[in-house]
Biopython code that builds the backbone (N, CA, C, O; Angstrom):
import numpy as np
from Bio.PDB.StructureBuilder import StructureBuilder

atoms = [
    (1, "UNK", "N", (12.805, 0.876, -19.194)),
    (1, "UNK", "CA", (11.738, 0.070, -18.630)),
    (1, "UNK", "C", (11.936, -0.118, -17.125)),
    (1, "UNK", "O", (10.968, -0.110, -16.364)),
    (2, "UNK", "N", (13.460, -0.324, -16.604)),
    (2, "UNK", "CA", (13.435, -0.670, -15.613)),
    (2, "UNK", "C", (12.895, 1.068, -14.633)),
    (2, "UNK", "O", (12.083, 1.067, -13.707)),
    (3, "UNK", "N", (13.350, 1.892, -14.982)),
    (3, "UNK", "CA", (12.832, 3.099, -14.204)),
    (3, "UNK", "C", (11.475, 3.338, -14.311)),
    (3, "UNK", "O", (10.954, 4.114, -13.509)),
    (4, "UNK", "N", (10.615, 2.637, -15.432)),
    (4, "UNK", "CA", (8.827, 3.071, -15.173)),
    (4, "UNK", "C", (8.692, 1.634, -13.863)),
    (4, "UNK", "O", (7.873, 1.676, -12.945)),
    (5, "UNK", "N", (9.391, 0.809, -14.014)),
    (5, "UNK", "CA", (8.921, -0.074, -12.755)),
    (5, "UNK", "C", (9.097, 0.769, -11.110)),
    (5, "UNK", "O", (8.288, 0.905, -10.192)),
    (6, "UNK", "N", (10.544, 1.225, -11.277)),
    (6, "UNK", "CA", (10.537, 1.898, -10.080)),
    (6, "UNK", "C", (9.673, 2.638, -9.750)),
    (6, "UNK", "O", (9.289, 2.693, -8.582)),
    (7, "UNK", "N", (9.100, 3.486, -10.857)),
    (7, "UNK", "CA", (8.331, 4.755, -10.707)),
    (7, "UNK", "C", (6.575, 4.040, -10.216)),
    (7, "UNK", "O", (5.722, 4.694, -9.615)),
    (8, "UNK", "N", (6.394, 2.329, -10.757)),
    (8, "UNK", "CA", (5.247, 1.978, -10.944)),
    (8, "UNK", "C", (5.162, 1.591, -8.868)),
    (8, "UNK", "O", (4.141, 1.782, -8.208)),
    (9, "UNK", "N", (6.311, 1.130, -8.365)),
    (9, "UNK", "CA", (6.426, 0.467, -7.329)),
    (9, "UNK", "C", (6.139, 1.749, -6.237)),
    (9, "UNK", "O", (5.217, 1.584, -5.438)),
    (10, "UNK", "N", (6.899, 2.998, -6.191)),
    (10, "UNK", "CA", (6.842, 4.306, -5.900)),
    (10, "UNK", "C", (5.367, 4.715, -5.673)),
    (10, "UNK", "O", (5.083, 5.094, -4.536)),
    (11, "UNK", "N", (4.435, 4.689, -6.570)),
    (11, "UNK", "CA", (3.079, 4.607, -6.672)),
    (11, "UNK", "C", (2.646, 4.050, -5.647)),
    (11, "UNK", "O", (2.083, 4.551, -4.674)),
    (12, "UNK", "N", (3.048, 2.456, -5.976)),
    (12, "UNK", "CA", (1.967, 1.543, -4.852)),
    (12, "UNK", "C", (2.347, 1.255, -3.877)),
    (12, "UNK", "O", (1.674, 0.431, -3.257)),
    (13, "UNK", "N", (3.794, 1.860, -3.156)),
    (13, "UNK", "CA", (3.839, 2.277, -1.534)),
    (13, "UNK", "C", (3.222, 3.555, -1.583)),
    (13, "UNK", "O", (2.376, 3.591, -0.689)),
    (14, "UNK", "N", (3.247, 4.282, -2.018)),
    (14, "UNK", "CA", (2.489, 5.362, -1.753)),
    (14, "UNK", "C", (0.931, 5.180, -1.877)),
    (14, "UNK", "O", (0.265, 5.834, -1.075)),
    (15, "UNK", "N", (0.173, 4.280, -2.887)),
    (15, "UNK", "CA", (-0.787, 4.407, -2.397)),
    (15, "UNK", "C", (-1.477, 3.666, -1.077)),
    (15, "UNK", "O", (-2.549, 3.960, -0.547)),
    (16, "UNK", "N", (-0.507, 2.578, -0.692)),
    (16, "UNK", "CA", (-0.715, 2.102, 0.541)),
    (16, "UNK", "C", (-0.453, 2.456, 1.650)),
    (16, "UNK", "O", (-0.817, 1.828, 2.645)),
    (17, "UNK", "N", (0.356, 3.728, 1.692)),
    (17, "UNK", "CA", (0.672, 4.754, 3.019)),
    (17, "UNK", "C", (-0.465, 5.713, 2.940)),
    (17, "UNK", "O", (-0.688, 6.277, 4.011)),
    (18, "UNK", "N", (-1.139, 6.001, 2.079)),
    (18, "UNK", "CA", (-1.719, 6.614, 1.441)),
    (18, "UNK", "C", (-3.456, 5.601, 2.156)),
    (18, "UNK", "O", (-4.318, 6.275, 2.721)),
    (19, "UNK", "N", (-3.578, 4.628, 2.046)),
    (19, "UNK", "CA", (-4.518, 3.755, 2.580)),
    (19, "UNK", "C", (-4.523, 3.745, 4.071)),
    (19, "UNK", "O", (-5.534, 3.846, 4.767)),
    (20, "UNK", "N", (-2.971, 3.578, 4.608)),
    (20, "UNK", "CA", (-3.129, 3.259, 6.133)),
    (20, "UNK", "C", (-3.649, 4.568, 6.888)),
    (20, "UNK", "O", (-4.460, 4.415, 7.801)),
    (21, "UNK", "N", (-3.177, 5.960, 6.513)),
    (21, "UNK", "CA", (-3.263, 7.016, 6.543)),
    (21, "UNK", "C", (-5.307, 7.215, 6.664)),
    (21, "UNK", "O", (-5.805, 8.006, 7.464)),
    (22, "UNK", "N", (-5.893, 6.614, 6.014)),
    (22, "UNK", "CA", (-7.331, 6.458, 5.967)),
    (22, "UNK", "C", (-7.876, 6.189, 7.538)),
    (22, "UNK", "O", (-8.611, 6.850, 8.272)),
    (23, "UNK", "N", (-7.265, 5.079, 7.686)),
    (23, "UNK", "CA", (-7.216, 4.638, 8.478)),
    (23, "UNK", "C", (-6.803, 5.188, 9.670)),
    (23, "UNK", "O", (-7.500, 4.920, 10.649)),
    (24, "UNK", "N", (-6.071, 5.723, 9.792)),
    (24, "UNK", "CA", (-4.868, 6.250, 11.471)),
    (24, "UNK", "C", (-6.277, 7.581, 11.723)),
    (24, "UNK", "O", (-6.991, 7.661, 12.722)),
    (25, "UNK", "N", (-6.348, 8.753, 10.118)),
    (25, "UNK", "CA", (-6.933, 9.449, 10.522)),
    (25, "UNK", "C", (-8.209, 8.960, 11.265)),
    (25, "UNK", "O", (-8.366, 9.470, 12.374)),
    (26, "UNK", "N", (-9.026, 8.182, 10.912)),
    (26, "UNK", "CA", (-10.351, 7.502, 11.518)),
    (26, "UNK", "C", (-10.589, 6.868, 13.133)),
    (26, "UNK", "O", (-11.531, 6.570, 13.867)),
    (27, "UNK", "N", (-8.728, 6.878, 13.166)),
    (27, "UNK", "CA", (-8.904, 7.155, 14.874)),
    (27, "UNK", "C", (-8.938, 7.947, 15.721)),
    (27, "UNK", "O", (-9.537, 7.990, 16.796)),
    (28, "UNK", "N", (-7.824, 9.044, 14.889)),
    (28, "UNK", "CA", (-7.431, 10.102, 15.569)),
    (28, "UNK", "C", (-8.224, 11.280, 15.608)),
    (28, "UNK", "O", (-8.110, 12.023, 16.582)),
    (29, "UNK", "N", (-9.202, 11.626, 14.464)),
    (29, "UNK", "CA", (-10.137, 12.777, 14.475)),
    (29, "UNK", "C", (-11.255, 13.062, 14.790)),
    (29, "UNK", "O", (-12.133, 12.256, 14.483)),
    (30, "UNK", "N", (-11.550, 14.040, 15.358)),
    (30, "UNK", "CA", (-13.316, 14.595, 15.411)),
    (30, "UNK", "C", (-14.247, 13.420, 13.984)),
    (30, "UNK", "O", (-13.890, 12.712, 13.042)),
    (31, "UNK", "N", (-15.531, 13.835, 14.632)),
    (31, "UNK", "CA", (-16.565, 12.976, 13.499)),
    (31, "UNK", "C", (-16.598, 13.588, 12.241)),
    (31, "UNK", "O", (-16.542, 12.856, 11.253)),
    (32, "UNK", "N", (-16.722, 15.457, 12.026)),
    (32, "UNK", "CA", (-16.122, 15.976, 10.779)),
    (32, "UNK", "C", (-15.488, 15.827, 9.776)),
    (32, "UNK", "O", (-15.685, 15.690, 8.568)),
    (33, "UNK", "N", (-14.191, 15.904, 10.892)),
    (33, "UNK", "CA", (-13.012, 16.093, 10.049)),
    (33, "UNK", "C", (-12.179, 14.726, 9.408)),
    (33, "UNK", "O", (-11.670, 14.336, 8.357)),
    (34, "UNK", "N", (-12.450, 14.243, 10.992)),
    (34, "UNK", "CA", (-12.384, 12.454, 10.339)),
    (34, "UNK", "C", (-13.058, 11.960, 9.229)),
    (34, "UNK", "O", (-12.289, 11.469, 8.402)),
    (35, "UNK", "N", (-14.377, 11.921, 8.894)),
    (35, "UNK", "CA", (-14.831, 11.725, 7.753)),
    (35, "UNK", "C", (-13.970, 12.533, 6.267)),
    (35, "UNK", "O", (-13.706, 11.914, 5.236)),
    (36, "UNK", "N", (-13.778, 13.422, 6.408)),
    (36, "UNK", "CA", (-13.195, 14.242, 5.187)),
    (36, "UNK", "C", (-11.524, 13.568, 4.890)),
    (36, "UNK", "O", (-11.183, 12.955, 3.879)),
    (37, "UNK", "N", (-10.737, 13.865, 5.976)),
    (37, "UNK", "CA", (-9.453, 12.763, 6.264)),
    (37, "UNK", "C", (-9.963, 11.641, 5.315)),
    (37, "UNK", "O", (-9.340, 11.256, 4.325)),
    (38, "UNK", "N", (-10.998, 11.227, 5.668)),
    (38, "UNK", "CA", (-11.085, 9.428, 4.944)),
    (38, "UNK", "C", (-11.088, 9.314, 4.018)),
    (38, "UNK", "O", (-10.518, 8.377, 3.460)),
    (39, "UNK", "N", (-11.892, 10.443, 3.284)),
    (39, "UNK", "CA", (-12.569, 10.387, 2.172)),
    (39, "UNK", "C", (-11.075, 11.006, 1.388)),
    (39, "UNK", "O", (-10.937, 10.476, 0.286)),
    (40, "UNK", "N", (-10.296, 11.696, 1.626)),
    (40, "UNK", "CA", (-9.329, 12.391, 1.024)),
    (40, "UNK", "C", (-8.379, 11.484, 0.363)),
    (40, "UNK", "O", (-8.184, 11.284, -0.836)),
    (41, "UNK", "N", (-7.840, 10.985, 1.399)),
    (41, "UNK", "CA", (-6.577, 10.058, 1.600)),
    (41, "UNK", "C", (-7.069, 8.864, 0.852)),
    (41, "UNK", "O", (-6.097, 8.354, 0.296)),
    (42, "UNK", "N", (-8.644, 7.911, 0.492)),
    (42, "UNK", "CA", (-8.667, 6.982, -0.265)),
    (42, "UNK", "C", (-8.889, 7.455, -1.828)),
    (42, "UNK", "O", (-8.747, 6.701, -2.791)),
    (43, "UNK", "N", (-9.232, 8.721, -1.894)),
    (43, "UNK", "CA", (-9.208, 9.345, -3.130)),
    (43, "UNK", "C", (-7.440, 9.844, -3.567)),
    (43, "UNK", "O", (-7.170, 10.010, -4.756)),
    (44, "UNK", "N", (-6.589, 10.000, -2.722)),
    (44, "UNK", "CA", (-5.244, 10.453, -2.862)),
    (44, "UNK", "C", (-4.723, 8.522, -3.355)),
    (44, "UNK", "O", (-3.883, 8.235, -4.209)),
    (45, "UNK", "N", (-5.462, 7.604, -2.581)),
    (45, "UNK", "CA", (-4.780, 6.148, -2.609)),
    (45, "UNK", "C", (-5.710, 5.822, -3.994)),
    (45, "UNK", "O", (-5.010, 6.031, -4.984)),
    (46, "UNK", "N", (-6.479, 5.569, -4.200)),
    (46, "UNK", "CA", (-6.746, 5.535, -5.629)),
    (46, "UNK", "C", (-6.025, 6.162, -6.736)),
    (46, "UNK", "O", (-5.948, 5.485, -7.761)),
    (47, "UNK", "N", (-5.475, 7.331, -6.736)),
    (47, "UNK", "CA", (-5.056, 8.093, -7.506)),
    (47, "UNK", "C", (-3.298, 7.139, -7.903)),
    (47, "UNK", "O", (-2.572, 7.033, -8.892)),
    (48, "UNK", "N", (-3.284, 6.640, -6.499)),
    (48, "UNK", "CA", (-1.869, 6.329, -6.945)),
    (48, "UNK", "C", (-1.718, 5.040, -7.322)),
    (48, "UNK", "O", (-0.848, 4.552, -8.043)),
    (49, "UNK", "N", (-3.027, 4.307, -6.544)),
    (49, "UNK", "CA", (-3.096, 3.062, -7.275)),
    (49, "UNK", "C", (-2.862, 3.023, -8.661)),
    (49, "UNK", "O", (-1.881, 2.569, -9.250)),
    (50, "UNK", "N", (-3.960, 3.594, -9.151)),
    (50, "UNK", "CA", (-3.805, 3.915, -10.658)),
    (50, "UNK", "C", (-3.091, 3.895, -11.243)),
    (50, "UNK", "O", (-3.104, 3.181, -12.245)),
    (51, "UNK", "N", (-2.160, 4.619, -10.943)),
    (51, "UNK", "CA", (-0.808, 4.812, -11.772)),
    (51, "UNK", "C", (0.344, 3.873, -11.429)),
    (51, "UNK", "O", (1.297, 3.534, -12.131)),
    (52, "UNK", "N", (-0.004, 3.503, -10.058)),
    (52, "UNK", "CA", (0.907, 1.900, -10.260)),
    (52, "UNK", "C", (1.103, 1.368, -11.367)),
    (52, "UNK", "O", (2.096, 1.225, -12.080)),
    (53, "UNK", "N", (-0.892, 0.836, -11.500)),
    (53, "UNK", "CA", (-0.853, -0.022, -12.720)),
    (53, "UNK", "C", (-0.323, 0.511, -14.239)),
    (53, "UNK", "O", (-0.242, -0.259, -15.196)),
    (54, "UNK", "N", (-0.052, 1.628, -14.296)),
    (54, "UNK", "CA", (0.395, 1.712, -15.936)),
    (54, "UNK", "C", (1.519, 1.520, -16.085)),
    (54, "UNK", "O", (1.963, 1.836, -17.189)),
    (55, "UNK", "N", (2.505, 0.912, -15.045)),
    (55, "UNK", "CA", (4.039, 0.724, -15.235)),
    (55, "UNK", "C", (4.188, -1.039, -14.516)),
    (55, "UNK", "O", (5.119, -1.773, -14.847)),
    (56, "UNK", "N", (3.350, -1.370, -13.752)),
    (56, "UNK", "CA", (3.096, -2.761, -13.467)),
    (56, "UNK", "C", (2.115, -3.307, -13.785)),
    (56, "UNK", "O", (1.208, -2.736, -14.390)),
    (57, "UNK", "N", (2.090, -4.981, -13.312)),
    (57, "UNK", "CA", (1.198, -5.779, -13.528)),
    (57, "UNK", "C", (-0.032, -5.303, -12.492)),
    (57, "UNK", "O", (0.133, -4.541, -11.539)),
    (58, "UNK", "N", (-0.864, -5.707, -12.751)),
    (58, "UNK", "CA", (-2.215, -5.296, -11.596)),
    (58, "UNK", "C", (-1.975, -6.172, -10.612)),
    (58, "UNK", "O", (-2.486, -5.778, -9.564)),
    (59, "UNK", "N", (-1.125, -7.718, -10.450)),
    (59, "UNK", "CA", (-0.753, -8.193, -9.092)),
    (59, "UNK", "C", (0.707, -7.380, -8.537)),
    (59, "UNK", "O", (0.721, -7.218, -7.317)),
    (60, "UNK", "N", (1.448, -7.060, -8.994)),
    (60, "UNK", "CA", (2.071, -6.458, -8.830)),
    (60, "UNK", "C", (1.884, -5.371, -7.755)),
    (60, "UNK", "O", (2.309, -5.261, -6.605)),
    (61, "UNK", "N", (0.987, -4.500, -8.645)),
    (61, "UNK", "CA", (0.727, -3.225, -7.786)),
    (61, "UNK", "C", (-0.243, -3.473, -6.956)),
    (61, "UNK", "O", (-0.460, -2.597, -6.120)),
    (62, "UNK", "N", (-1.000, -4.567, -6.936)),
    (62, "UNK", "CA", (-1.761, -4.717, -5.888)),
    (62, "UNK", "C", (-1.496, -5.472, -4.286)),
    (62, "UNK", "O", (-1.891, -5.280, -3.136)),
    (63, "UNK", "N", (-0.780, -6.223, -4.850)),
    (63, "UNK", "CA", (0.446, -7.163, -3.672)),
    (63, "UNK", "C", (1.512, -6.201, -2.928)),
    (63, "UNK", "O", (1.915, -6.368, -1.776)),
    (64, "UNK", "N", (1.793, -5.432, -3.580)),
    (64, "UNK", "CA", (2.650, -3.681, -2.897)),
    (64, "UNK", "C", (2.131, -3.178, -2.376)),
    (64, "UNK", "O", (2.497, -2.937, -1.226)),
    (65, "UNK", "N", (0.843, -2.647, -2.910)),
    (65, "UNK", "CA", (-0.189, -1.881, -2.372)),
    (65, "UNK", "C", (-0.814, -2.219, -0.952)),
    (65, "UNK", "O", (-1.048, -1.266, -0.209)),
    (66, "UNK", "N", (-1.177, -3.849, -0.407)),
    (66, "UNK", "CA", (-1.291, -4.415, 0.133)),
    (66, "UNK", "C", (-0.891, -4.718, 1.303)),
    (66, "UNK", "O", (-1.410, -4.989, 2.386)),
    (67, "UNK", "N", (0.623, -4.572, 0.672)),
    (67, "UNK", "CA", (1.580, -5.111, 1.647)),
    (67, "UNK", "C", (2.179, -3.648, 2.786)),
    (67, "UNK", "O", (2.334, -3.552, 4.003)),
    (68, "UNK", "N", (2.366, -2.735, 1.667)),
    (68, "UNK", "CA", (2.536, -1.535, 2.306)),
    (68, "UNK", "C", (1.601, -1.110, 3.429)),
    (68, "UNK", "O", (2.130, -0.793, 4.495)),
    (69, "UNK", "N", (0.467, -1.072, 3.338)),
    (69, "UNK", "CA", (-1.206, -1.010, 3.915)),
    (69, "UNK", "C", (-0.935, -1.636, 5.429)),
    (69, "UNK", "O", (-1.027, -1.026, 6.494)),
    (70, "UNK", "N", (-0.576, -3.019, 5.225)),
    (70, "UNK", "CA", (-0.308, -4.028, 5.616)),
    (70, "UNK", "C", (0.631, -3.595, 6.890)),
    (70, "UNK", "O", (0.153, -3.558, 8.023)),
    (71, "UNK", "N", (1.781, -3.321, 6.665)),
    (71, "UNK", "CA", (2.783, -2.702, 7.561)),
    (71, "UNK", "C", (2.405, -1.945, 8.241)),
    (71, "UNK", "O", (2.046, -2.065, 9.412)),
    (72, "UNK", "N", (2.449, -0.819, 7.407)),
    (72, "UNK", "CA", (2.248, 0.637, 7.830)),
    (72, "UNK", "C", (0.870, 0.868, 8.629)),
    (72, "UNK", "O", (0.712, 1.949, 9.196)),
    (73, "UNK", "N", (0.053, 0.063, 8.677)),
    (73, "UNK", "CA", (-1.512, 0.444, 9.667)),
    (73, "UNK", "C", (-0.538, -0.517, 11.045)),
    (73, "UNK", "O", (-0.143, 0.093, 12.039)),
    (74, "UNK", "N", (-0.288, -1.964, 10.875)),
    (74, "UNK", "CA", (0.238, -2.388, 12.047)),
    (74, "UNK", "C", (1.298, -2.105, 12.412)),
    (74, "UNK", "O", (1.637, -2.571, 13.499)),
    (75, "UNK", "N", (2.125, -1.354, 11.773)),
    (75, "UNK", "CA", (3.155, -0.386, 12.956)),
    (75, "UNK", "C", (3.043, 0.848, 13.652)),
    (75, "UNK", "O", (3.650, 1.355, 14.595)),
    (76, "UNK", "N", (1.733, 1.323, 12.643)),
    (76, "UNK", "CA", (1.171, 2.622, 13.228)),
    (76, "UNK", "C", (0.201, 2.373, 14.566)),
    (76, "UNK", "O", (0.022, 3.089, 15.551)),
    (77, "UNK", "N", (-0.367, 1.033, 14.194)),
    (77, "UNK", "CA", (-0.953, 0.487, 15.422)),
    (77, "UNK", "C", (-0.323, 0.179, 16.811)),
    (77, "UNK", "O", (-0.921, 0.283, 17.882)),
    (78, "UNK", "N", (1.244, -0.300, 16.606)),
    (78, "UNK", "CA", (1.982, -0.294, 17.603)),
    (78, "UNK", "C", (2.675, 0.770, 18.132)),
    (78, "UNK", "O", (2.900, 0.942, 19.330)),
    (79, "UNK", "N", (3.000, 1.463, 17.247)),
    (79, "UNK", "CA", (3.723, 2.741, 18.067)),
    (79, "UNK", "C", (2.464, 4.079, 19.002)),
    (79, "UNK", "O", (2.483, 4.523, 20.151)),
    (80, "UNK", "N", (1.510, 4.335, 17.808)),
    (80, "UNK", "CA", (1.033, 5.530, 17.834)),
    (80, "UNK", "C", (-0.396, 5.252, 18.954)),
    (80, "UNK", "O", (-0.792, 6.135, 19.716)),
    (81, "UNK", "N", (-1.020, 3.899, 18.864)),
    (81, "UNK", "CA", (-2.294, 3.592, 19.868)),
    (81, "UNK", "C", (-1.634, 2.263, 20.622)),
    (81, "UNK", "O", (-2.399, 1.599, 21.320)),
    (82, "UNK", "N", (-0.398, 1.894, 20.522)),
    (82, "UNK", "CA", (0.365, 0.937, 22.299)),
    (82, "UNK", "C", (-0.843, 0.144, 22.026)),
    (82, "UNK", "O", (-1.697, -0.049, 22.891)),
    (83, "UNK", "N", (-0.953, -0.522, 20.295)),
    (83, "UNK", "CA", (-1.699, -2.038, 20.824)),
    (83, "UNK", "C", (-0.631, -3.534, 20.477)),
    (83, "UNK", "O", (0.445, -3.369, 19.903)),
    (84, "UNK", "N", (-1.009, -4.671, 20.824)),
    (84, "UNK", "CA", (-0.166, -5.159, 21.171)),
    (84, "UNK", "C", (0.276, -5.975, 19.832)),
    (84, "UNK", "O", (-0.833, -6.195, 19.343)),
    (85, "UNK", "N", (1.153, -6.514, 19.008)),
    (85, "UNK", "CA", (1.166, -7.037, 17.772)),
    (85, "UNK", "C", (2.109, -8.607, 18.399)),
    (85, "UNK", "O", (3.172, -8.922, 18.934)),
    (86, "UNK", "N", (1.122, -9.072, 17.991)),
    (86, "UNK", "CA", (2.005, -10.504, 18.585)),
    (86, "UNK", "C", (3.207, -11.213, 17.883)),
    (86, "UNK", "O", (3.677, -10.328, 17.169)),
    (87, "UNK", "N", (3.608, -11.823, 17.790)),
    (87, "UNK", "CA", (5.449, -12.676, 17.305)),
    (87, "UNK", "C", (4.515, -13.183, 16.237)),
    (87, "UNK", "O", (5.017, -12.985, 15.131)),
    (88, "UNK", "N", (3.452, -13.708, 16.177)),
    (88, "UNK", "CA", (2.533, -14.442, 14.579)),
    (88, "UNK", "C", (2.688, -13.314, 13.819)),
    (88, "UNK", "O", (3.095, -13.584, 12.689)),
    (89, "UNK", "N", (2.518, -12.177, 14.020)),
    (89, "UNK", "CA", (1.762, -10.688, 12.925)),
    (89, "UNK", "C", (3.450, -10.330, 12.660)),
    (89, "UNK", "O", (3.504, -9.966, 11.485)),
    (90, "UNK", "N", (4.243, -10.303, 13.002)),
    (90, "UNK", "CA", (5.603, -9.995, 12.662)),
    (90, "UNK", "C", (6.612, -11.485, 11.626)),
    (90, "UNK", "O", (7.591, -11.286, 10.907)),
    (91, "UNK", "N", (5.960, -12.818, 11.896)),
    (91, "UNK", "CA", (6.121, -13.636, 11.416)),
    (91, "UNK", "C", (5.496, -13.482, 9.778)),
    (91, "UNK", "O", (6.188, -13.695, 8.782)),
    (92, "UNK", "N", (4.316, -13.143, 9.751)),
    (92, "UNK", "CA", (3.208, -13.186, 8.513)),
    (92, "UNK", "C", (3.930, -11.754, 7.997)),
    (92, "UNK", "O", (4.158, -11.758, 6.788)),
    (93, "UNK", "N", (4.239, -10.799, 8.555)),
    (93, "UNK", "CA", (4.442, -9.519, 8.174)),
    (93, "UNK", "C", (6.053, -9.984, 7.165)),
    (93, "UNK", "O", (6.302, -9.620, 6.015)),
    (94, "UNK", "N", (6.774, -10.720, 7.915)),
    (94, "UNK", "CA", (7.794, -10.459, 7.139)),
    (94, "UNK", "C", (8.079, -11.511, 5.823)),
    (94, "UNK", "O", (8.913, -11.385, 4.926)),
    (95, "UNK", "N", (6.822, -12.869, 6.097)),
    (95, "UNK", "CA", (6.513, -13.882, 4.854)),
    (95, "UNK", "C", (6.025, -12.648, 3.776)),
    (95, "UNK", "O", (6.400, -12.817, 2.615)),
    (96, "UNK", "N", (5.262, -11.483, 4.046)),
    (96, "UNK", "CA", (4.615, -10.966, 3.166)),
    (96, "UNK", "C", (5.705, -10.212, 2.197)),
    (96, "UNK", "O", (5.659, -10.159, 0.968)),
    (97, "UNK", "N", (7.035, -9.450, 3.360)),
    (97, "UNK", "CA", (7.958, -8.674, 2.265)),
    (97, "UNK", "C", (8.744, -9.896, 1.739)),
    (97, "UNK", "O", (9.292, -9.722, 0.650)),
    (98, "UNK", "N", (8.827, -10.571, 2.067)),
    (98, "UNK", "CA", (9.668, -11.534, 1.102)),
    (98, "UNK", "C", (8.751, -12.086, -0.206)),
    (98, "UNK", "O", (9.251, -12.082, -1.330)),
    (99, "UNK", "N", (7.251, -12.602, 0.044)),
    (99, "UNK", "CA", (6.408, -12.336, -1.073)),
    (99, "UNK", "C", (6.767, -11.215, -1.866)),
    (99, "UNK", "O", (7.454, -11.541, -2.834)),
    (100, "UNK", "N", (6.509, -9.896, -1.767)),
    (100, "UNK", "CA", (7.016, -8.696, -2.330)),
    (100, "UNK", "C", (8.068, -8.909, -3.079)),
    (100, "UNK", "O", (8.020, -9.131, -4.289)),
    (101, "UNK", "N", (9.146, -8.850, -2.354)),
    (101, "UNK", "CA", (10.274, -8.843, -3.339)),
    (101, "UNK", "C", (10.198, -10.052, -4.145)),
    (101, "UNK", "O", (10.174, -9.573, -5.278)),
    (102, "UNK", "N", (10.149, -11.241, -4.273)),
    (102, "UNK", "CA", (9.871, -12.180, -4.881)),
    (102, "UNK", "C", (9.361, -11.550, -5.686)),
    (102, "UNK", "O", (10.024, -11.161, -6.647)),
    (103, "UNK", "N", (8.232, -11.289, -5.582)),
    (103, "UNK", "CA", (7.159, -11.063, -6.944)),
    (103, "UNK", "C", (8.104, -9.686, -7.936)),
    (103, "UNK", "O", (8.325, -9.587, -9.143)),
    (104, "UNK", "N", (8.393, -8.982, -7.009)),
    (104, "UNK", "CA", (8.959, -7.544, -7.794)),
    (104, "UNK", "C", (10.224, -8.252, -8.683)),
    (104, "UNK", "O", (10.621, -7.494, -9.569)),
    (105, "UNK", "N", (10.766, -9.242, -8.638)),
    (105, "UNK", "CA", (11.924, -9.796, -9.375)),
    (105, "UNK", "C", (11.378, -10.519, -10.492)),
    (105, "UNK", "O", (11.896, -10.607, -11.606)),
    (106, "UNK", "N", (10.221, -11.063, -10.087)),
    (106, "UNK", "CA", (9.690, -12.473, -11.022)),
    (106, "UNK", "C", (9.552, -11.101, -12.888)),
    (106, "UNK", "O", (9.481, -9.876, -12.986)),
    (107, "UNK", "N", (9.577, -12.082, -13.797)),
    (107, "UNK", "CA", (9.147, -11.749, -14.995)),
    (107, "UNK", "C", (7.922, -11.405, -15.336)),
    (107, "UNK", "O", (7.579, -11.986, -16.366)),
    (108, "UNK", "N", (6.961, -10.566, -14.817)),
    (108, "UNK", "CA", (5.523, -10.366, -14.934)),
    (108, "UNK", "C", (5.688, -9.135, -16.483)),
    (108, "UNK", "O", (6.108, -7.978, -16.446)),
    (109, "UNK", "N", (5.269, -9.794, -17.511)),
    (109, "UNK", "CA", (5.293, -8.546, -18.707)),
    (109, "UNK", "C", (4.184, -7.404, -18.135)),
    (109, "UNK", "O", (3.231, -7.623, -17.388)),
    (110, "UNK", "N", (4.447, -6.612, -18.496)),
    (110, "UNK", "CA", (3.255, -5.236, -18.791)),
    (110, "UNK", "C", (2.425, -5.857, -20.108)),
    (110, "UNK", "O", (3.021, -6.288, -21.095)),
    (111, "UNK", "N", (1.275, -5.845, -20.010)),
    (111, "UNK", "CA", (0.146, -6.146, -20.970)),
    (111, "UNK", "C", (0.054, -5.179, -22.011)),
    (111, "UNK", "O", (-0.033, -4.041, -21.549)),
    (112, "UNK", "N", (0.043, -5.236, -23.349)),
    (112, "UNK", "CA", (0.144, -4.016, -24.341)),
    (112, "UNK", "C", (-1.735, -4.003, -24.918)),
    (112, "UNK", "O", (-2.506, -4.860, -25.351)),
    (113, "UNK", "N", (-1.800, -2.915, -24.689)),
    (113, "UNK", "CA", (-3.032, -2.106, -25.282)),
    (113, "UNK", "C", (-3.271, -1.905, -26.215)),
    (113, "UNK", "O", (-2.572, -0.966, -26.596)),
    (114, "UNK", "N", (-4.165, -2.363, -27.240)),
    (114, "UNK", "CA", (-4.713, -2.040, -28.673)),
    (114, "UNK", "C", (-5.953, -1.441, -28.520)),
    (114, "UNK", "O", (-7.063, -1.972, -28.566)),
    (115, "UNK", "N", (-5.676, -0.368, -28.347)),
    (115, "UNK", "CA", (-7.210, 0.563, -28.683)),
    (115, "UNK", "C", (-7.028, 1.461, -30.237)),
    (115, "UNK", "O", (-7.950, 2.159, -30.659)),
]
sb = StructureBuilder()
sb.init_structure("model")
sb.init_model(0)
sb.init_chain("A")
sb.init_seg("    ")
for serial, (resi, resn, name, xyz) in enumerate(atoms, 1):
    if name == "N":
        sb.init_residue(resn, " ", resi, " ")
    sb.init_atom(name, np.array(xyz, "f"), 0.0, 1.0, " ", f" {name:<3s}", serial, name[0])
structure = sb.get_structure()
């Protein structure tokens, strides 16, 4: 059990690198190609959302998902387009991974399916 969690958590950074990635491309590309980039990468982040959830809770993978998103667009924002992230957004940024891990420890069961 404990390795489908890893595998569920694996998912939902990936689908949130996978989200910011939506994003970075939508700055960086032609009107084309940028559109296709967008459309790719939230269809690649869905995909992994998804499969978050069959090894976590849906807050779970969505609070990861989130949080990853979360980071990864505002560090991509600071390094890659030199905008400015103030001492608040690094304050909230790091309440959020400690949310994270919190939650990734807490006892959240997986919900069982009767179909």
């Amino acid at each position: 059990m404990e390795r489908e969690k890893k595998k569920g958590y694996a998912w939902a950074v990936s689908a949130g690198f996978n989200a910011a990635l939506a994003a970075i491309s939508a700055k960086f590309f032609s009107s084309q190609l940028k559109y296709g980039l967008v459309v790719f990468f939230n269809v690649v982040m869905w995909g992994c959302y998804v499969n978050s959830m069959k090894s976590l809770s849906s807050l779970q993978a969505t609070v990861t998902n989130f949080a990853t998103n979360f980071l990864s667009s505002g560090l991509s924002g600071l390094f890659l387009f030199e905008e400015a992230l103030p001492v608040k957004w690094f304050a909230g940024a790091a309440l959020i991974v400690i949310g994270v891990v919190v939650l990734s420890k807490s006892s959240i069961d997986k919900k069982t399916h009767s179909s």
